[in-house]
C-alpha positions in Angstrom: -13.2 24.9 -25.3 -15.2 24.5 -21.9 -12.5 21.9 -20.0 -9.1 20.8 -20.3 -7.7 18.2 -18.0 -4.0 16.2 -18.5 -4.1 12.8 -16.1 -0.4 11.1 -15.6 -0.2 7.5 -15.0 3.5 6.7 -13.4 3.5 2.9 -13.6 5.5 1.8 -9.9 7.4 -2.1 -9.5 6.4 -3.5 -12.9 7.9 -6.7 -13.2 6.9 -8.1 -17.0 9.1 -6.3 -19.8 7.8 -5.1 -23.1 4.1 -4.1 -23.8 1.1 -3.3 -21.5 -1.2 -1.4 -23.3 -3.8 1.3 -21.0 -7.6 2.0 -21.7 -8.9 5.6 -20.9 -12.5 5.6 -21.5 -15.4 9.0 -20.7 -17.7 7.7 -18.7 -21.1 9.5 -18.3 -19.8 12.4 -20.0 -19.4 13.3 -24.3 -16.0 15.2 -25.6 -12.9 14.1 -27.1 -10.1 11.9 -25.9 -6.6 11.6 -26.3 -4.8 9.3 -24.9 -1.6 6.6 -25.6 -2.4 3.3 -26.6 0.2 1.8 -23.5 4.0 1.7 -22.5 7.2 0.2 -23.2 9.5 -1.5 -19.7 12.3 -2.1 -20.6 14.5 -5.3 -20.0 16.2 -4.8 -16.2 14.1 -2.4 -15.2 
């Protein structure tokens, strides 16, 4: 194992509820990903 690296994504004033899906892509570089496939808001948030 040569690298490890954990990115947070803190979504701020989100107005639509439900679904928004995120894309996390290498770019330039080989190795393996994992990632979610998006987030859930909530109603009245």
């Amino acid at each position: 194992m040569g690298h490890r690296y954990v990115l947070r994504y803190e979504p701020q004033g989100v107005k639509r509820e439900g679904w928004h899906r995120i894309e996390v892509k290498l770019r330039g570089q080989k190795g393996d990903l994992q990632a979610r496939h998006g987030y859930w808001v909530a109603p009245g948030r």
